[in-house]
C-alpha positions as CSV (number, residue, x, y, z in Angstrom):
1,X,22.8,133.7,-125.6
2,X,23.7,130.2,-124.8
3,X,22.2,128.1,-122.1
4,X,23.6,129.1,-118.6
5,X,24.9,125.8,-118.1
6,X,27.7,125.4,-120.5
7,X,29.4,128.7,-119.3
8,X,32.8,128.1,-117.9
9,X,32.6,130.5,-115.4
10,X,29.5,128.1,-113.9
11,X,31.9,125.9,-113.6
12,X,33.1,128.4,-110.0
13,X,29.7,128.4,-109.2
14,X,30.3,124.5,-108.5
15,X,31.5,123.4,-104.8
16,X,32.8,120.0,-106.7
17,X,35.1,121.5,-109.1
18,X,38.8,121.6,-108.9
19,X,39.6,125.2,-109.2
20,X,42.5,125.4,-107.0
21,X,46.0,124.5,-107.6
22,X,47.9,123.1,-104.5
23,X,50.0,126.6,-103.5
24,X,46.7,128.6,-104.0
25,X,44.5,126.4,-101.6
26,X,47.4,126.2,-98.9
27,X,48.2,130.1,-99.2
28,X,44.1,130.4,-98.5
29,X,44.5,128.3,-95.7
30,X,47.4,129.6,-94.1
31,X,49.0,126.2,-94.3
32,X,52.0,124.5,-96.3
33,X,51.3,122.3,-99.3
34,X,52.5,119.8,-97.0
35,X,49.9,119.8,-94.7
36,X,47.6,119.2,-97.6
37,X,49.3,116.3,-99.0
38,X,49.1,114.7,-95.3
39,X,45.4,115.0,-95.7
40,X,45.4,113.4,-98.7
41,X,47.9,110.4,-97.3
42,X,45.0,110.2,-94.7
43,X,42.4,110.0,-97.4
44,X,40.6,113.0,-95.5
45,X,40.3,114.4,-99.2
46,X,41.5,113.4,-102.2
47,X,42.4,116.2,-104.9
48,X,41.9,115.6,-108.8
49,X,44.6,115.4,-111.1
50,X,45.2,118.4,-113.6
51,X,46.7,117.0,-117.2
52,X,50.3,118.0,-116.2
53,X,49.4,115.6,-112.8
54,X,49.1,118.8,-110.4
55,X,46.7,118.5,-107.5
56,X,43.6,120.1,-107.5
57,X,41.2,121.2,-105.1
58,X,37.4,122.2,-105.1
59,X,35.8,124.7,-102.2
60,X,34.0,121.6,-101.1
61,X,37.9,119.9,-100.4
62,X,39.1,123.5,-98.9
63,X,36.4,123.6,-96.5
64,X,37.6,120.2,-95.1
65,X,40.7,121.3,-95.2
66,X,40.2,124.3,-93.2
67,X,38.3,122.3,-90.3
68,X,41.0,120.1,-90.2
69,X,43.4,123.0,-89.7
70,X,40.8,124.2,-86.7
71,X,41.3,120.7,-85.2
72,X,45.0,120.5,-85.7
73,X,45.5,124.3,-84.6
74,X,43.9,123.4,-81.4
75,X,46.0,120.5,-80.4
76,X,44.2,117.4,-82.2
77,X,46.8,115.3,-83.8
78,X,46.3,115.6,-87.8
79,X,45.6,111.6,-87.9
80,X,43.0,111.7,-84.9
81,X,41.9,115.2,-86.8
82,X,41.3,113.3,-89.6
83,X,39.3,110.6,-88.0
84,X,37.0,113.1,-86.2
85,X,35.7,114.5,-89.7
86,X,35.5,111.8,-91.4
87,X,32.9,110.5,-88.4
88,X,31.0,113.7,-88.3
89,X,30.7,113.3,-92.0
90,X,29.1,109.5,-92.1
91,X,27.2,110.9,-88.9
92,X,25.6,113.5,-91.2
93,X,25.0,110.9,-93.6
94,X,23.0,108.5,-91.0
95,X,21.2,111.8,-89.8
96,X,20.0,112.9,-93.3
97,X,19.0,109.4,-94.7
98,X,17.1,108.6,-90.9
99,X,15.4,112.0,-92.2
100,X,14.3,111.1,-95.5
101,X,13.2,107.3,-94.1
102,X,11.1,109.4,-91.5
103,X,9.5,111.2,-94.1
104,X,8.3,108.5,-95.9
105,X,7.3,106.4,-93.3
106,X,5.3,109.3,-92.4
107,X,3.4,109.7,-95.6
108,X,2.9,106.2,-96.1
109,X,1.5,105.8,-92.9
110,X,-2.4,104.7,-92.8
111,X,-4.8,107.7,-91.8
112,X,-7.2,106.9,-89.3
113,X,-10.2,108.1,-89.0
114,X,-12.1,108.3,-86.0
């Protein structure tokens, strides 16, 4: 049996890879191809490029998609909509990386004994 890694079907185990063509990830959103092509005009995601030049989208890029949707559907212009994820994204970021820095300033700090 080979190794599990270099079975294609791992490669739908992976959030990252572009499984979805362009009509497949707007019929899962409920939304129009256009609507993800605005997102992509916004830089909110960027889909990969199959051979034939067809957008492609991961479930990592859906999922971004679809809380964009939630934002627009609720009254949030698509540009402002945008803007909001891609803050809460680089908020994440800060809050993970202020995480790891406490860590380590943690464990390197001196023990005293008393």
């Amino acid at each position: 049996m080979p190794p599990r890694s270099t079975r294609p079907a791992d490669k739908f185990d992976d959030d990252d890879y572009p499984a979805y063509t362009m009509g497949r990830a707007a019929e899962m959103l409920g939304t129009t191809p256009g609507f993800l092509r605005t997102l992509g005009e916004h830089r909110l995601i960027t889909p990969l490029r199959s051979e034939g030049g067809h957008r492609r989208y991961s479930r990592y890029q859906l999922r971004i998609a679809a809380r964009a949707r939630e934002l627009v559907d609720a009254g949030t212009p698509i540009e402002a909509a945008c803007r909001i994820i891609i803050l809460e994204d680089q908020l994440e970021e800060a809050q993970r990386i202020n995480e790891q820095l406490r860590a380590q300033g943690h464990e390197s700090q001196p023990k005293i004994s008393g």
